[in-house]
C-alpha positions in Angstrom: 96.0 70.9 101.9 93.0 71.6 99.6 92.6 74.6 97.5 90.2 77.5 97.9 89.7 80.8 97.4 87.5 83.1 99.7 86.1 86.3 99.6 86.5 88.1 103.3 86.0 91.5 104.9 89.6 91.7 105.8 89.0 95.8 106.3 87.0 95.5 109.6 88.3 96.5 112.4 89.1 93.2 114.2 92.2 92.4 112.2 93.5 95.6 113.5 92.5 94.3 117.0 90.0 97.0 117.7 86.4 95.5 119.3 83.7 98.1 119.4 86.0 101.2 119.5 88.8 99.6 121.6 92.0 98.2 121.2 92.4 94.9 122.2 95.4 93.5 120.7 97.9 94.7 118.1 96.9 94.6 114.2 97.5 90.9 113.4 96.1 90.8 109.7 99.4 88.6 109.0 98.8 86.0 111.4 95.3 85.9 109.9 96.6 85.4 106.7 99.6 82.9 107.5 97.2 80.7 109.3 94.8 81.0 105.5 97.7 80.0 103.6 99.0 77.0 105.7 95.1 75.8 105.6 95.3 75.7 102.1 93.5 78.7 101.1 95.2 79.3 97.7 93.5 82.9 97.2 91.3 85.7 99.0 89.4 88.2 97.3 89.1 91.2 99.8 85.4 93.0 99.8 84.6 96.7 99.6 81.3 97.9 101.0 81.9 101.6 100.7 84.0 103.8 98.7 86.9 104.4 101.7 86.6 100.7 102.3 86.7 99.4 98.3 90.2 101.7 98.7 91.3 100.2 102.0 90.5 96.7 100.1 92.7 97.6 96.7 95.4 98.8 99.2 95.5 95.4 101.2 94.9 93.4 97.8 98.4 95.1 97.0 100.6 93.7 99.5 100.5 90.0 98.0 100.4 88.1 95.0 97.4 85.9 96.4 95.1 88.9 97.6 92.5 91.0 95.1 89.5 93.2 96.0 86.1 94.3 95.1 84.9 97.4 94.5 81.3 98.1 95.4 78.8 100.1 98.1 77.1 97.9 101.0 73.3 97.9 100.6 72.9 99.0 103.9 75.9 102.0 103.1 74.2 102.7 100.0 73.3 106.2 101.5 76.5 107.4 101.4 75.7 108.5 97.7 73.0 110.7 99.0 75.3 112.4 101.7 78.2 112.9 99.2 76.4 115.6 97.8 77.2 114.6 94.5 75.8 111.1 93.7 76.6 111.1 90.7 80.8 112.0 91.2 80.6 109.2 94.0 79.4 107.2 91.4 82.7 108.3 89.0 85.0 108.3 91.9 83.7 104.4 92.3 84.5 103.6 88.8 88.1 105.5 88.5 88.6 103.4 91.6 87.9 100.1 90.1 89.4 101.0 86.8 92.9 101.8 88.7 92.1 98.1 90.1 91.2 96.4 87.1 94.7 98.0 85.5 96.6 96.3 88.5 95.2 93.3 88.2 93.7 93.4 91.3 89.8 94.6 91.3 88.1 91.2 90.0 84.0 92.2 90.8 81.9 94.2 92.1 80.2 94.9 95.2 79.3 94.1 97.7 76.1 95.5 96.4 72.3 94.1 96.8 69.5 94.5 99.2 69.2 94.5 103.0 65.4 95.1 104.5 66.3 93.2 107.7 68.2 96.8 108.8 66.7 99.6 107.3 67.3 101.4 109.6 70.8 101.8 108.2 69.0 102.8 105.1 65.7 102.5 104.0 64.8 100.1 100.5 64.2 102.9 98.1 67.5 104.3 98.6 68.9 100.5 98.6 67.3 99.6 95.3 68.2 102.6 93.4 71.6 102.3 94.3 72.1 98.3 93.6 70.5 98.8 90.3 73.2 101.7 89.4 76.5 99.5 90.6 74.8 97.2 87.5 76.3 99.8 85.2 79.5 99.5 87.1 79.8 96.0 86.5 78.8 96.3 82.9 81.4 99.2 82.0 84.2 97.3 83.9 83.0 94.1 82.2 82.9 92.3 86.3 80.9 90.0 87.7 79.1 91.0 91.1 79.9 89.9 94.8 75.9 90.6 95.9 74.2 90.5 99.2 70.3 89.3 99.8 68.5 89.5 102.9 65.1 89.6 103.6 64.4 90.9 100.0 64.3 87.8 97.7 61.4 89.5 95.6 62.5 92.6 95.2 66.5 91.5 94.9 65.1 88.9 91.7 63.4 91.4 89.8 66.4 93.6 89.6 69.0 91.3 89.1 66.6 90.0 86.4 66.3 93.0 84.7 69.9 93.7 84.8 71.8 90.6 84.2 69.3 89.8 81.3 70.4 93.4 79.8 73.8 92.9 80.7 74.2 89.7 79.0 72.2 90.5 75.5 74.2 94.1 75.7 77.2 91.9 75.1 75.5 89.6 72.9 75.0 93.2 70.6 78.1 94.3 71.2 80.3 91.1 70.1 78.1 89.7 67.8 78.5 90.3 63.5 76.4 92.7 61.7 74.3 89.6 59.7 70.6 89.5 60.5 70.9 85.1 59.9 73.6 85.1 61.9 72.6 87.2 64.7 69.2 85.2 64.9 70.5 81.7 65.4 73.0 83.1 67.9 70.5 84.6 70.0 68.1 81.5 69.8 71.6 79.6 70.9 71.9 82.4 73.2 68.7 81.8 75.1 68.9 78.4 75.1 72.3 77.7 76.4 73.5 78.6 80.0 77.4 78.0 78.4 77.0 80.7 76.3 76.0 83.4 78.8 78.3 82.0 81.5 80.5 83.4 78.7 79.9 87.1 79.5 81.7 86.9 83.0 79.9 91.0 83.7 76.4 88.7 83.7 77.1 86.8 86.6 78.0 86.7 90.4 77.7 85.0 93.5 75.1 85.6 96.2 77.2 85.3 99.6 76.4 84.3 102.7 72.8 83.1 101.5 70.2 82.6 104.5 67.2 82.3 102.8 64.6 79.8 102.2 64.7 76.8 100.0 62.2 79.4 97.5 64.6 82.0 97.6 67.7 79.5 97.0 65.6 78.5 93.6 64.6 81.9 92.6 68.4 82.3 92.9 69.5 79.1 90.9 66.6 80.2 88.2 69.5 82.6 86.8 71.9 80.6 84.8 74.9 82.2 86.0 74.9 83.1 89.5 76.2 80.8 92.1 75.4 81.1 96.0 77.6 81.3 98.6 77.3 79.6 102.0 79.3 80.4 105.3 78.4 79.9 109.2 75.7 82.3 109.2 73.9 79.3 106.2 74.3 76.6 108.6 73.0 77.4 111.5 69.6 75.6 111.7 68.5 72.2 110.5 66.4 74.2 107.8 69.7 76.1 107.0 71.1 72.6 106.0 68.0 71.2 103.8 68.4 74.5 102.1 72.2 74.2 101.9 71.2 70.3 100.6 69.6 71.9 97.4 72.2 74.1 95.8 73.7 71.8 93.3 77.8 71.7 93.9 78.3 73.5 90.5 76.4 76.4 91.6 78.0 76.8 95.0 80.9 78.8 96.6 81.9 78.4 100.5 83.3 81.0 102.6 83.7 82.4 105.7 82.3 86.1 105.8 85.0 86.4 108.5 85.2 88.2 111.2 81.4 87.8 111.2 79.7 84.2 110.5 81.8 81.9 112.3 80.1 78.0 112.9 79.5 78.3 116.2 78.4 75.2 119.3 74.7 75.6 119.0 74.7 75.6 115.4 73.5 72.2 113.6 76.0 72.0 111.4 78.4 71.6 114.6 78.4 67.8 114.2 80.1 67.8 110.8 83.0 69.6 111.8 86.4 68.4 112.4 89.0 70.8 112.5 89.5 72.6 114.7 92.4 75.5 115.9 93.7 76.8 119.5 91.5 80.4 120.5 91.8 82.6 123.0 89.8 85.3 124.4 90.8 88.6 122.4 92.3 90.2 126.4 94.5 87.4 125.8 95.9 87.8 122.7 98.4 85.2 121.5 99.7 85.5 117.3 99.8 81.3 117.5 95.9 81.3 118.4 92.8 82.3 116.7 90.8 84.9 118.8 87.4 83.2 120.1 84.5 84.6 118.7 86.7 86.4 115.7 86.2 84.1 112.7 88.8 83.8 110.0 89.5 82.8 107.0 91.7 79.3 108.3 88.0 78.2 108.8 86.6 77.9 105.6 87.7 74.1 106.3 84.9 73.7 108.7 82.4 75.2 106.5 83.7 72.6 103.7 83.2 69.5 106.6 79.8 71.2 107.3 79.0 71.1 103.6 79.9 68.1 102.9 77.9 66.3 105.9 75.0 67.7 105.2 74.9 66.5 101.9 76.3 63.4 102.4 79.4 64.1 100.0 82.4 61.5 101.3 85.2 62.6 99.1 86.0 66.1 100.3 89.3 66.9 98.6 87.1 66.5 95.1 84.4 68.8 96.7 86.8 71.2 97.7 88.1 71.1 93.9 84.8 71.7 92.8 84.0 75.1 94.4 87.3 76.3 93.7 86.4 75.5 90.4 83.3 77.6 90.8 85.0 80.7 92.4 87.5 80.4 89.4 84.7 80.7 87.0 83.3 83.7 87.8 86.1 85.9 89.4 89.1 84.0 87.9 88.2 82.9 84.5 91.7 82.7 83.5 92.7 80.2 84.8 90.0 77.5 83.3 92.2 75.7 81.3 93.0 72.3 80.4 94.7 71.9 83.9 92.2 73.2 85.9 89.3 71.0 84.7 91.8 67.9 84.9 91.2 68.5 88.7 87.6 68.1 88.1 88.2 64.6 86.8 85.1 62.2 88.5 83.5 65.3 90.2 80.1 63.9 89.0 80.6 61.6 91.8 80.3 64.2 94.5 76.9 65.1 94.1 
């Protein structure tokens, strides 16, 4: 059993057995999660990508001790602070939200939030980009890192998140730093010379999930000290998928499975690697002891580990594994770095 912890959509519609406006099976969202826990997941972080869904998220991440939430607007829901009427009050209503899920221990980043051009027709970029810069401020008042989404917009996601995390991180540097001018100076130089010290300010960093991009945009990303990219079925599709996959160092990466969506499916090249695999059946004939075919879940964030590992030729999983729960800990469970924790991390430099 090797620990993880995801980060998952658990509000669509699926787990409630509904498939493009019908019911299909009863709401099984227990099963679901059983079947995490007996694979070993040791935690999942449930996403918001609107304001109804950041509260259906808090609500779920309230039934159990191993569940916690995001708060956040989906780039491609980001014009649902236009339609409010009152951007700004959706704005507030967003952070009262988050603050009542910080207080319960329960809210741990925000997001989902970034930029989607390959459906703009959901909404278009300008609306996007004004709206992933503002949910900066929500991270920076709720002192969170960021659960962030990139497609098709490598250029104009950098330059933002740029601009941002740098402020984000000096803000804090101001804010916590003593009022001597010698000081101050040779902290900052420190500052801007050590990635330790800004992975320090947990508000500047985040992970960029379920990363498709090219092997330029995977360094663009990795040029930003303290963001980490996540990979899921939907990174491991193609043989390019898996060079790219090959070049995020492990201490920068998070798996996942993005589930329902993203599932590793036959024609995918990763296929090869994986090894574990569960009973499915087709959703019209709904068992609780199967997985439903073509509904990923969360259970599967094994493959994606087997798929990761093969590509990059990693033999000892269980240490991999180790590592990007280490990795996840960082940045949304900082916590729980102690002594312990990095005793598990004992000869990861071998897994490279």
């Amino acid at each position: 059993m090797l620990p993880n912890a995801l980060i998952q959509p658990l509000t669509d519609g699926m787990f409630k057995g509904i498939y493009h406006g019908k019911q299909c099976h009863v709401a099984d969202i227990a099963a679901v999660l059983s079947r995490a826990w007996s694979a070993g997941v040791d935690r999942i972080i449930v996403t918001g990508g609107s304001l109804e869904e950041s509260k259906e998220a808090l609500s779920i991440a309230e039934t159990d001790g191993r569940l916690f939430c995001t708060v956040g607007v989906h780039p491609t829901r980001c014009g649902e602070f236009e339609d409010s009427g009152d951007p700004d009050k959706h704005f507030l209503d967003l952070m009262s939200l988050a603050k009542k899920g910080v207080a319960k221990g329960k809210v741990v980043a925000i997001g989902e939030c970034g930029l989607d051009y390959d459906r703009l027709h959901f909404c278009p970029s300008e609306i996007q980009k004004k709206y992933f810069e503002k949910q900066f401020e929500l991270a920076y008042a709720m002192k969170l890192p960021m659960f962030l989404h990139m497609r098709a917009a490598a250029e104009d996601f950098c330059d933002i998140l740029g601009r941002n995390m740098d402020r984000l991180a000096f803000e804090s540097f101001e804010n916590f730093t003593p009022n001597c001018p010698a000081f101050r100076i040779t902290l900052m130089r420190n500052f801007e010379q050590s990635p330790g010290l800004r992975a320090t300010n947990v508000f500047g960093s985040g992970v960029t999930h379920s990363f498709t991009g090219s092997a330029e945009d995977r360094d663009k990303l990795l040029s930003f000290s303290n963001l980490y990219i996540g990979v899921n079925g939907c990174s491991l599709k193609t043989a390019e998928n898996l060079e790219v996959v090959k070049g995020i160092p492990l201490e920068r990466l998070m798996i996942e499975t993005d589930s329902p969506y993203c599932e590793i499916k036959n024609t995918h090249a990763g296929i090869n690697f994986v090894k574990s695999l569960w009973p499915s059946k087709k959703k019209e004939k709904y068992e609780q002891e199967c997985i439903v075919k073509g509904r990923n879940e969360p259970c599967l964030v094994r493959q994606v580990l087997e798929v990761v590992a093969g590509c990059k030729g990693v033999g000892d999983i269980e240490q991999l594994s180790k590592t990007v729960y280490h990795n996840t800990c960082r940045v949304f469970f900082p916590q729980d770095l102690d002594s312990a924790a990095d005793a598990l991390l004992s000869g990861s430099h071998d897994a490279k």
